[in-house]
Phi, psi and omega in degrees: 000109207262333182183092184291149191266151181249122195292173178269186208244132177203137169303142185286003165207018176231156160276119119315336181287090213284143188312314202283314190304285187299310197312307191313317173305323191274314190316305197285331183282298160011290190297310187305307174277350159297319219275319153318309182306307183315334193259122202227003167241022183241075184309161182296334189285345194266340147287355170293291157348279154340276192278016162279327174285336189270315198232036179016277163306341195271138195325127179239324162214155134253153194184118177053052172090344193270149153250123180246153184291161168284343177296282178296015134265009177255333171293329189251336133355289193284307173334297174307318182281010179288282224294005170253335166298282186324338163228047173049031177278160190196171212304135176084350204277199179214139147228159189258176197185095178226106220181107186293203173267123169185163197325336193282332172301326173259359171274306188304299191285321195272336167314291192313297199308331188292315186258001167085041209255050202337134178236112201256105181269127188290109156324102193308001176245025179240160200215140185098225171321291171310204209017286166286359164292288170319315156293340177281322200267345167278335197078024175296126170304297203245178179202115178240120222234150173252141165356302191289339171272335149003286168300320186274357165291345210229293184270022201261101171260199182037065152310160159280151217273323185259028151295122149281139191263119161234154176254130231229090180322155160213126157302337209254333194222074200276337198259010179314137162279151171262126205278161201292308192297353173283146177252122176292125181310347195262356203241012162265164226259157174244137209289145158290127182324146172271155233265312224262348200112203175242329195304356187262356169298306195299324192337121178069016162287154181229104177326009184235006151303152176277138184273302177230175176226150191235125170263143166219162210304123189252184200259001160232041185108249204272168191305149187246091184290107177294128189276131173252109205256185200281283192318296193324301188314308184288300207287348170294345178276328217258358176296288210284337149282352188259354156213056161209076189307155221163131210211161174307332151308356207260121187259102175255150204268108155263094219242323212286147181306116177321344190267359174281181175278328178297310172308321200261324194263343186263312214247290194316271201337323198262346168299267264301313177289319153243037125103068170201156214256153199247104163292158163222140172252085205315351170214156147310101168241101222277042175233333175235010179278338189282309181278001181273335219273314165312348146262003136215057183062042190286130205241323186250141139222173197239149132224164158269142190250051116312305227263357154282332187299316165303332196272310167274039183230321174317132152299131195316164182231157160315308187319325215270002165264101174071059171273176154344280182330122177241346194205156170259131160192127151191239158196162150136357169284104186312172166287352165307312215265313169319319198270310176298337160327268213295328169313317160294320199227008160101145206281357187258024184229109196304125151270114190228093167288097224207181156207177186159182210224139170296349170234017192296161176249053181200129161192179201208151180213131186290088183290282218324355198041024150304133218261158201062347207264163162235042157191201136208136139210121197294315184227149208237356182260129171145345165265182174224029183242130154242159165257135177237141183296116142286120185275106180288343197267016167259343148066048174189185181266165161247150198209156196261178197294351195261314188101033193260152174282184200220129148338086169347118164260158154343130170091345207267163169240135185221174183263151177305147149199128164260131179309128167266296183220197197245164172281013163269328182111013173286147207262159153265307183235040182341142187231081182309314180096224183211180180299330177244144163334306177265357136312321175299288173311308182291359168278352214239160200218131194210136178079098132262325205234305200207151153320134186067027173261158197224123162233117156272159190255129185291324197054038158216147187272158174192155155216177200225148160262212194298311185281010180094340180297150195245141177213158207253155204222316183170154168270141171293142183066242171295301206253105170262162180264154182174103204354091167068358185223124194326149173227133175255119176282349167284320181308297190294347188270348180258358162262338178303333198290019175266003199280144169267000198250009173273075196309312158227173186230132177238115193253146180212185178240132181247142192290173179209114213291151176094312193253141170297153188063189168248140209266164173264111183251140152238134187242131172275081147333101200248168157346116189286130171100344180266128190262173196278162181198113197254356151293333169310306191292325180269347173274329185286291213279319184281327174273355198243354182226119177325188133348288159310313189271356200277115176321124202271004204219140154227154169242130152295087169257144203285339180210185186260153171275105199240133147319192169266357186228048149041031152296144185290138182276104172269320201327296202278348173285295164334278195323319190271353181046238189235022211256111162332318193261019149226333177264121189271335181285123174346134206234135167222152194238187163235132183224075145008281176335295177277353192039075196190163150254132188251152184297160196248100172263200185269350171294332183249334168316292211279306151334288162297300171293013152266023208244000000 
């Protein structure tokens, strides 16, 4: 890395930075990622192509010691998209992707991309409904599915019926079981390259097409997938080269799941694009992030920030001194974990700290390096972002006397909404949306400022201080944060609902001291005449919910919690947690060890909030 952008210079708690200094930046990333959206005939495969031809031997991923090349991705690439040409898929067509991280994930999606294909990438942990949810609603054809992934595909019922299955080896998973309807890729037979290339498959694709769908959690049941369109996918990399020089040199650490937006649409994009090679790591590993990042010059990392939080919670290693690492960029660090970040490990490694939506038109990033903040916008008529004043404990926008929604001043907390057009009909933000209609229209806030205006809306909180900086405060409703990854509590209370002894299950998310985000609590009503039976409940929360999601907390309640229009009530639940010296209702913790919920003392209490 030959020459890094340099933040304008700020006190870690007075601003120095002038309003005009950050707009020249937000201007210049602005310009970089318009100017991409703009080229409407320059697909993700044709830059890929590009630098695979330009820069052949040179690393392009690592993984588990191995290096693989840009020749050689673009050769076991080009392999998938025969063998998907080869069981008639074709340009515009859907295929799935389910594969943890590791090289074979990118051989798969930039193969399909290659042949003009969609690819709807699968959470490698979901199973059941969500699994056969996720294949229906994209429309998938094909399924290129790992190994490691496997089990959950074999207890996954009501598949679609013209699904193809190929099954994808792991060295990592040699005893996998196999579904009976999978074909192994290596024993299928592969369609010939066309004489002309593949780009002549894509021919006439517009580059505001979708490339792939990313599911994210939704807050009225199961995950919604969201269109990521070519142009979208390059201009977040060509943002992020317009004020970060970036080069073939450059190593980025891929710790975080491809199938999220961060990895693949924040940290890929921006390799792809200048040309720098990807470790990649099928998990976060704070035992293994130091000696990877010393052995192979790792320079970039994409993170969530649980997973800084671990790195400044370890006791030190030899490796983490004079090392590589120059720049940070993902979200979600608090000012604790920021300041002890850069105190350890040195104040000359740009933390860019941002927020944004895997499907949002509206996101921001603290190029200035004000330590908490994940953004600014220094003049707000020069945005398409508002804050509208939110009543959290009504759990609603607030309106002046007029019924007009109401503006933030400093201090105040609202919800984000970014403009899609004006009441003339002019577009401002585009808002791609999702596979369904009606999914989409509920993202959208319509009359807010004039008639005919369109916002969509984050359903995340924020306020901003006197100088414009933004700092994120909490999501409305259904949908928590929980290491790194969104929890819809209508998904879990409806997988929750095979426990028998429960009349409602009401789920929220609670802090949990030490950690980012919110841990998953269920509060029970149970049946009458029925007592709670926590090996049941644990066996109904661990087989039917990944990991992240399974209630780190349960409350026993004597009546259900209600509106007055007989909504489940969280706020006083949310408020009161698991704190013993407030909650008078039986209290259960999940203790793993023992494989149960065990009533919550101070001993599994102390357990659970370290861990």
């Amino acid at each position: 890395m030959s020459a890094w952008y340099r933040p304008p210079q700020a006190q870690e708690n007075t601003v120095t930075v002038s309003r005009e200094e950050t707009q020249r930046i937000i201007d210049r990333h602005r310009a970089a990622a318009g100017g991409m959206m703009m080229r409407r005939d320059y697909l993700v495969p044709d830059c890929f192509e590009e630098q695979a031809a330009r820069l052949g031997e040179s690393r392009a991923l690592v993984y588990e010691g191995e290096v693989v090349t840009w020749a050689q991705l673009e050769q076991r690439s080009a392999h998938y998209a025969r063998v998907a040409l080869g069981l008639g898929l074709e340009a515009g067509d859907v295929a799935a992707v389910m594969i943890e991280n590791r090289p074979e994930f990118f051989y798969a999606w930039l193969g399909l991309a290659r042949i003009g294909v969609i690819v709807g990438l699968i959470n490698t942990s979901a199973v059941g409904t969500a699994l056969s949810h996720a294949l229906r609603v994209t429309g998938a054809g094909l399924l290129f599915i790992g190994d490691e992934c496997m089990a959950q595909l074999c207890s996954t019922d009501d598949l679609p019926a013209e699904l193809s299955i190929v099954r994808i080896a792991d060295a990592a998973t040699p005893d996998a079981v196999s579904h009976p309807a999978a074909r192994d890729l290596q024993q299928l037979p592969a369609a010939a390259a066309p004489a002309d290339g593949f780009k002549a498959l894509r021919a006439g694709i517009d580059n505001m097409r979708p490339c792939f769908y990313i599911f994210t959690s939704g807050t009225t049941g199961l995950p919604k997938a969201a269109l990521i369109s070519h142009g979208r996918f390059l201009s977040v990399g060509a943002g992020w080269m317009s004020v970060v020089e970036l080069g073939q040199e450059d190593v980025f650490y891929c710790a975080l799941p491809l199938f999220h937006g961060a990895a693949l649409m924040s940290l890929y994009s921006t390799a792809l694009q200048c040309g720098g090679a990807v470790v990649v790591r099928r998990r976060f590993s704070v035992s293994r992030f130091w000696p990877d990042v010393q052995q192979w010059g790792v320079t970039v990392f994409q993170y969530v920030g649980e997973v800084v939080r671990y790195l400044v919670n370890v006791p030190p290693v030899p490796e983490e001194k004079n090392h590589s690492l120059r720049m940070i960029m993902g979200s979600g660090i608090g000012i604790d974990v920021w300041q002890r970040f850069k105190q350890r490990f040195g104040e000359h490694v740009l933390v860019m700290e941002g927020w944004g939506a895997t499907e949002s038109n509206a996101n921001m990033t603290n190029f200035d390096q004000k330590p908490g903040a994940c953004g600014r916008i220094p003049f707000p008529e020069q945005s398409h972002v508002r804050l509208l004043r939110y009543d959290q404990g009504a759990d609603e926008l607030m309106r002046d006397e007029q019924g007009h929604y109401i503006l933030c001043g400093p201090g105040e907390v609202g919800e984000l909404h970014g403009q899609i057009r004006r009441g003339n009909g002019e577009w401002v933000a585009p808002f791609e949306g999702y596979t369904t209609q009606a999914d989409t229209e509920a993202k959208i806030r319509r009359d807010v400022f004039e008639p005919g205006d369109a916002w969509w809306r984050s359903g995340d909180l924020f306020r901003f201080d006197e100088d414009g900086y933004f700092y994120f405060v909490d999501r409305i409703g259904d949908t928590f944060r929980w290491k790194g990854e969104n929890v819809s509590t209508t998904e879990v209370a409806q997988q929750l609902s095979v426990y028998p002894d429960t009349e409602t299950t009401n789920i929220y998310g609670v802090k949990v001291p030490g950690h980012e985000g919110r841990a998953c609590m269920a509060a029970l009503e149970l049946k009458p005449g029925h007592d709670f039976d926590p090996d049941a409940f644990y066996r109904c929360a661990t087989e039917n919910l990944p990991a992240y999601a399974q209630p780190l907390f349960v409350r026993i309640l004597p009546r259900p919690e209600v509106t007055a229009n007989f909504k489940l009530q969280k706020v006083r639940l949310r408020n009161e947690g698991f704190d013993p010296t407030v909650v008078a209702d039986p209290l259960y913790g999940l203790d793993r060890e023992r494989g149960t919920y065990a009533a919550l003392d101070d001993d599994l209490l102390a357990r659970l909030t370290s861990a």
